[in-house]
C-alpha positions as CSV (number, residue, x, y, z in Angstrom):
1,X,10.2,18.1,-4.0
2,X,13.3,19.0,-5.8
3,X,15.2,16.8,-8.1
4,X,17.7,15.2,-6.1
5,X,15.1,14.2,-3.4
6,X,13.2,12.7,-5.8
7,X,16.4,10.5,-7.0
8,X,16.5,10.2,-3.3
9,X,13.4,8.7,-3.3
10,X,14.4,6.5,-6.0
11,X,17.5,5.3,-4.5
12,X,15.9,4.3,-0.9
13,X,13.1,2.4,-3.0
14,X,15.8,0.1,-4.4
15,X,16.7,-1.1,-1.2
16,X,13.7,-2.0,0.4
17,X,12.6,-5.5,0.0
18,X,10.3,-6.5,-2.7
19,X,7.2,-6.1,-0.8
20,X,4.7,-7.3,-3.6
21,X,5.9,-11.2,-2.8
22,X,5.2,-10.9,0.5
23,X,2.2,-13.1,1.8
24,X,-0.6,-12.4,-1.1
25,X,-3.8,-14.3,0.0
26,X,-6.7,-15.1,-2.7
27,X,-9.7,-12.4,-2.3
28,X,-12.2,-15.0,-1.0
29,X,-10.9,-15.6,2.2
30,X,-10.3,-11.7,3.1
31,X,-11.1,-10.8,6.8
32,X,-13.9,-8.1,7.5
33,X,-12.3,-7.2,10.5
34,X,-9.2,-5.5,10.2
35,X,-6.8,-3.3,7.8
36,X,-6.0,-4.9,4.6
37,X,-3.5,-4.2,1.7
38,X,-5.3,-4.9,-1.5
39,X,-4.0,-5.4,-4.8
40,X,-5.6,-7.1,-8.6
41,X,-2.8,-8.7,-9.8
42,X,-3.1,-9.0,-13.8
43,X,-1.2,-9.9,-16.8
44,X,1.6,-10.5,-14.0
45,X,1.9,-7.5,-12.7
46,X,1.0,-6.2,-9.1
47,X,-1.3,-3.2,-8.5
48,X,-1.7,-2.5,-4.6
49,X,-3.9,-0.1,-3.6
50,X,-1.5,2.5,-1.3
51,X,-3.9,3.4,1.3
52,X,-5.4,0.3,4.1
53,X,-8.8,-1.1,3.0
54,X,-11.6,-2.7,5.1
55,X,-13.5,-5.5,3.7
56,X,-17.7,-4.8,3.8
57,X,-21.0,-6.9,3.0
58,X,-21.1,-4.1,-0.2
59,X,-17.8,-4.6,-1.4
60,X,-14.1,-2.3,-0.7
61,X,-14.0,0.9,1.5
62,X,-11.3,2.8,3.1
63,X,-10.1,2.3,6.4
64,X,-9.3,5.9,7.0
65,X,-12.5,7.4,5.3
66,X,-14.9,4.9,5.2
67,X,-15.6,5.9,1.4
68,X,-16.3,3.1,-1.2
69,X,-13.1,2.1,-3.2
70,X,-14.3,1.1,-6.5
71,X,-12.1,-1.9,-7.1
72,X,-12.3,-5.7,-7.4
73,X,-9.5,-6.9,-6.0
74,X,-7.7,-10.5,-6.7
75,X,-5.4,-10.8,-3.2
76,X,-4.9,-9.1,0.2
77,X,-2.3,-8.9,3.2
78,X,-2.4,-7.7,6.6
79,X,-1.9,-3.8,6.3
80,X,1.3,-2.6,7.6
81,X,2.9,1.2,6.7
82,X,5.8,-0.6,5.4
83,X,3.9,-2.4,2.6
84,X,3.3,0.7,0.9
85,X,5.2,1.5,-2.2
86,X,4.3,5.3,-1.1
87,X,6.6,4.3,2.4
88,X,9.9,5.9,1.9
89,X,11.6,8.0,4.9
90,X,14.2,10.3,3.7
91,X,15.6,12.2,5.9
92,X,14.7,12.1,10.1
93,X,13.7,15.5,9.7
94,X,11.4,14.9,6.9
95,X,9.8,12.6,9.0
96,X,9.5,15.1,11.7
97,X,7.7,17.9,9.6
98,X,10.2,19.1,7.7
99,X,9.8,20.7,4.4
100,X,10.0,18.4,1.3
């Protein structure tokens, strides 16, 4: 990625909406049946796991892989692509397979 895409980058992530106030539920009452956005918030600050979680009797494991995360999480959302903070389309052709 060259420089300017990266400030592209940069610049589109200012104008999407602050997605870390969005609907943060406490950790106990997590679902185990669905996609979930994870995150420990600590010392005020929000860290959200980028990929979607499931919820197990064992603990935190990938949705897409089924691997153990090895995190305790405080909160969780409802999973959606747009909650990512890795969720940025640049360019249409990006987005189509273009080269970054």
């Amino acid at each position: 990625m060259t420089k300017l895409e990266l400030m592209k980058v940069k610049d589109a992530a200012k104008e999407l909406p602050d997605h870390f106030a969005m609907d943060w539920q406490t950790i106990a009452s997590a679902p185990f049946d669905r996609d979930l956005e994870v995150a420990v918030f600590d010392a005020g600050e929000t860290h959200a796991v980028v990929f979607p979680c499931h919820r197990v009797l064992r603990g935190w494991v990938s949705a897409e892989t089924a691997a153990p995360v090895a995190i305790h999480p405080t909160h969780w959302r409802e999973w959606q692509a747009s909650n990512s903070a890795l969720f940025v389309v640049l360019d249409p052709g990006i987005a189509q397979g273009g080269d970054l």
